[in-house]
N, C-alpha and C positions, 0 to 999 in steps of 0.2 A: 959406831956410837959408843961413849963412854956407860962405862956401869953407874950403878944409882948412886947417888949420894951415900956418906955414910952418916947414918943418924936419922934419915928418910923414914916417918911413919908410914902410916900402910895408905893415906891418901897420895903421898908424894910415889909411894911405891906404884899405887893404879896411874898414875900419872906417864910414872916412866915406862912402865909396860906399854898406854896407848901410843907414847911417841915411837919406840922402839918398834910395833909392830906398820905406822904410818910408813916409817923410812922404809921398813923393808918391803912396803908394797910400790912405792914410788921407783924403786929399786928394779921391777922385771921390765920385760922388754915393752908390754902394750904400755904402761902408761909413760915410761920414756919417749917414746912414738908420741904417744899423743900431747904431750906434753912441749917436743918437739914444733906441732904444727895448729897449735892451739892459737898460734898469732894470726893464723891465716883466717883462722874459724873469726876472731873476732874484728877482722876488718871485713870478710864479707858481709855481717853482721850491722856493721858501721856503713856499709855502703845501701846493704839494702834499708835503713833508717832514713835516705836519702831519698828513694819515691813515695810519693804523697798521690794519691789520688784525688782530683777536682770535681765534681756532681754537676749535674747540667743544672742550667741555670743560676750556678756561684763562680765567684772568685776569689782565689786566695790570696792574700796580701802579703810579702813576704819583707821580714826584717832583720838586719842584721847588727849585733850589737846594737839593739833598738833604733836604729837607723832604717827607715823606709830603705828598699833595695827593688825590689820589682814585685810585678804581679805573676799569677799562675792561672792561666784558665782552661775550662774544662778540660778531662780526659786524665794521661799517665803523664806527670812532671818528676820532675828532678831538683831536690834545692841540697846544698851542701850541711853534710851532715854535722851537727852541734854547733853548729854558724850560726846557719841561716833558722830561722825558726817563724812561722806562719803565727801573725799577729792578728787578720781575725777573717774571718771569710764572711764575705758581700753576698749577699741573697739580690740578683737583678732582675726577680720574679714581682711580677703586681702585686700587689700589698694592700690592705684596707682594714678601716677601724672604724667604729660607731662613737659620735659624740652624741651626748647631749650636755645644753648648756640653758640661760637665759639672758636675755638681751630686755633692753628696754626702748618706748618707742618716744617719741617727742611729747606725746601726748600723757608721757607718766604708766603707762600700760605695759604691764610684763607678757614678754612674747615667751616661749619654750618652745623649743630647736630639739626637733629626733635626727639627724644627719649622719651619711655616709661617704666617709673619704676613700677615694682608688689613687694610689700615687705607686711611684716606683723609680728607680735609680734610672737617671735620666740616656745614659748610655752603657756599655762596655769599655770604654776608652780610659787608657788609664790615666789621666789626668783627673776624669769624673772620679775615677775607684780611688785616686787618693784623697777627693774631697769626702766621700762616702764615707773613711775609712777614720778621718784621722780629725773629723770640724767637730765631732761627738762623742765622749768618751763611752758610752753605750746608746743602746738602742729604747732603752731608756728613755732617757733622754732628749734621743731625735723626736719620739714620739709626741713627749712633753711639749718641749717647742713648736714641733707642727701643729698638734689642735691648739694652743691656748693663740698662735697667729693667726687660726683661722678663727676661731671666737671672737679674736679682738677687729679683724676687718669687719665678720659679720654683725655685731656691738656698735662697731662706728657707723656702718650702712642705714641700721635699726634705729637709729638713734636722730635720722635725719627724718625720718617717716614715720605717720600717723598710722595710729592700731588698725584703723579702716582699710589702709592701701595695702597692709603686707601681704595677706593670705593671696594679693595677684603679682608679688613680686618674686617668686620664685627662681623665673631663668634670673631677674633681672640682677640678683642677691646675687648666683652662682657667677656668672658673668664677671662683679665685682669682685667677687673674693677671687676670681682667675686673676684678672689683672692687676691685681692688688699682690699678689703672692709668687705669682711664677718668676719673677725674677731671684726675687730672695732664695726660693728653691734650686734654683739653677746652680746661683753660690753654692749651695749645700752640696750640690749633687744629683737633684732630686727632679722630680717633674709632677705635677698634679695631674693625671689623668682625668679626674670627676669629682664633681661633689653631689650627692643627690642630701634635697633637704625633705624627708619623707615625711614628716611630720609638724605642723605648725601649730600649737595650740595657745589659748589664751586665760585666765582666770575663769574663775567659775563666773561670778556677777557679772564681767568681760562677757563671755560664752549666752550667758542668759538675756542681757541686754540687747547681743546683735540679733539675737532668736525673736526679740520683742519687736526689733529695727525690720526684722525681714516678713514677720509676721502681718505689721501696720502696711509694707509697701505692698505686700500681696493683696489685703485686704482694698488697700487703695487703688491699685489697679483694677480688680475686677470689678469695684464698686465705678469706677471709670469706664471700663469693657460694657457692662450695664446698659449704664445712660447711654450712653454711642449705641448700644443695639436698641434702645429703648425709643432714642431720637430717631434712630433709619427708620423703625416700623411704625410710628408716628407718621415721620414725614413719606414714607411708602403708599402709609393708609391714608393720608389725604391724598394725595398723588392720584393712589385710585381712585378715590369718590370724588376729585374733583374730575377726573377724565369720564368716569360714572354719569355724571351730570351735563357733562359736556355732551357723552352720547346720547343722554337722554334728551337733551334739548336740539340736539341737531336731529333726532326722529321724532319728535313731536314738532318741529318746524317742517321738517319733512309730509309728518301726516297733514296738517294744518294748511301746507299747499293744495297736497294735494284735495285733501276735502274742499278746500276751496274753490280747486279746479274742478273736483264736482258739482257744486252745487253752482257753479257760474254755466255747466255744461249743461245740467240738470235746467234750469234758468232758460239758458239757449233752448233746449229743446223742448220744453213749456210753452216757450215765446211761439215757435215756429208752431206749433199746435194750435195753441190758441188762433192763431194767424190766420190758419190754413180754416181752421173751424169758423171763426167771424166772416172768412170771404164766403163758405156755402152756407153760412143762414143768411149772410145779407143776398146773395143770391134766389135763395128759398123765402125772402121777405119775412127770415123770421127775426128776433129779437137776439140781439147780440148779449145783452144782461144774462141772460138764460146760460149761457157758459160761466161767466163769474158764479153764479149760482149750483151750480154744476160743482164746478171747483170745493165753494165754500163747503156743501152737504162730503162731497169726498174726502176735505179736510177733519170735518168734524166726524166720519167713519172711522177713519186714521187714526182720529184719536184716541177713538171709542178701543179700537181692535189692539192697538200698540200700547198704549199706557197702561201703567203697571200704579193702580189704586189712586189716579187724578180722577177731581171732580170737577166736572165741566158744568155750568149753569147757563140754559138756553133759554129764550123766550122765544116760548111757541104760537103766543096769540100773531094775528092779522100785522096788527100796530106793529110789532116784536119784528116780525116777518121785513117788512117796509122801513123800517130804521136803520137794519143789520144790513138792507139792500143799499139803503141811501148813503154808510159811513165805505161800503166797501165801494159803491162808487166812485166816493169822495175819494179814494185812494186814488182810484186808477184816474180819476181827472181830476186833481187839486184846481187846477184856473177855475172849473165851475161853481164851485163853492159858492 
């Protein structure tokens, strides 16, 4: 190494001290050595910047002079080093996001939507992975476009139907917004696994109204339940009292035979009495009247013993006696009159 300048103040002087001392350490044998195989050190170095590690459930996209070049999936890969460079790695894990929105019904009535999308990268295949990769400039983005296409099916669906029918069209809505979207997804990349719509709610005066709609039909119904049990045990209770009546008149028909059948048997057996009694007093040459007489004093006993506070008025004279005999004659023979 040349000596210092001449005319060198004392910074140019530190100056040429630090270089003079650099040379003469570059100068022994370790950093000659090392200095030597320093090239080696910085292509291992270059090589190992060449494996990339993949995570289960991703894939990595790889591009080269921002040219799409191939994928890499899970585990220990290999992409060339300062080339090739990994442009964005695919998550092909299920995925989900909360909308809420509001829709309106035909009827002018705003609906509000609490829902849950499950979607996910429709395969591993790399065709899919470069639709995934490259239709979206972020994730962002994808997002954006997925709920505001599902908003806009569920919007069009809402919009054919009255505020009355939604809160039962639940599958029907989901259903819709499947067939309405899955293919567009497919382009994407993508696939809709589910949509749950967890929440459906409507305006306040909306809300109050059907409270008032549900209130009247309950009222109307039991006020109906009512009369229907009010009419069964009506018509139950005539039912019985007419069957009541029925029995009653079929055992008073009943008694009313039979009592008849007694007193025609009773009759009978009077008759046969009296019969037998008229042959032995005409026999004994006595007066057959004297049985009617008989009879009469026994009835008027009967009546005396069995009646319960009747007054019976008799005539007891001779005359009385002979008149009472003459009308009960007149019964039992009316021709002689």
């Amino acid at each position: 190494m040349q000596g210092a300048p001449i005319g060198c103040n004392q910074y140019c002087l530190q100056r040429y001290d630090q270089k003079k001392r650099y040379f003469q350490l570059i100068k022994t044998p370790f950093m000659s050595e090392f200095f030597n195989y320093a090239w080696i050190l910085v292509i291992i170095i270059i090589i190992f910047s060449g494996l990339v590690t993949v995570n289960q459930g991703t894939i990595s996209v790889i591009t080269m002079f921002g040219k799409y070049r191939r994928i890499l999936k899970p585990g220990l890969n290999f992409k060339i080093p300062l080339l090739e460079q990994i442009y964005r790695r695919v998550s092909i894990q299920n995925r989900s996001v909360e909308m809420e929105f509001q829709a309106v019904t035909s009827d002018q009535a705003n609906v509000y939507f609490k829902s849950m999308l499950l979607y996910a990268v429709q395969n591993a295949e790399e065709e899919t992975i470069k639709k995934v990769a490259f239709k979206f400039i972020s994730e962002r983005d994808l997002m954006q476009a997925l709920t505001r296409t599902i908003e806009g099916t569920i919007r069009s669906f809402v919009a054919t139907k009255k505020q009355a029918e939604i809160l039962g069209l639940r599958k029907e809505i989901v259903e819709y917004v499947k067939e309405q979207i899955d293919h567009l997804l497919e382009d994407w990349g993508y696939h809709l696994l589910d949509l749950q719509i967890n929440d459906i709610t409507f305006d306040k005066m909306i809300l109050d109204s059907m409270s008032k709609v549900v209130a009247s039909n309950n009222l109307k119904a039991a006020a109906e339940n009512e009369g229907q049990a009010l009419l069964i045990t009506k018509t139950k209770s005539a039912e019985a009292e007419g069957n009541a009546i029925k029995i009653a008149a079929e055992a008073e028909r009943q008694a009313a035979q039979l009592r008849g059948q007694g007193v025609a048997l009773f009759r009978e057996e009077v008759a046969k009495g009296m019969s037998q009694a008229a042959e032995q007093m005409k026999q004994a040459n006595l007066d057959t009247n004297v049985i009617l007489f008989s009879m009469w004093t026994e009835a008027i006993k009967n009546f005396a013993e069995v009646g319960k506070g009747n007054t019976i008025f008799l005539d007891g004279s001779s005359e009385g006696m002979q008149k009472t005999m003459k009308q009960i004659l007149s019964l039992m023979n009316p021709d002689k009159q």
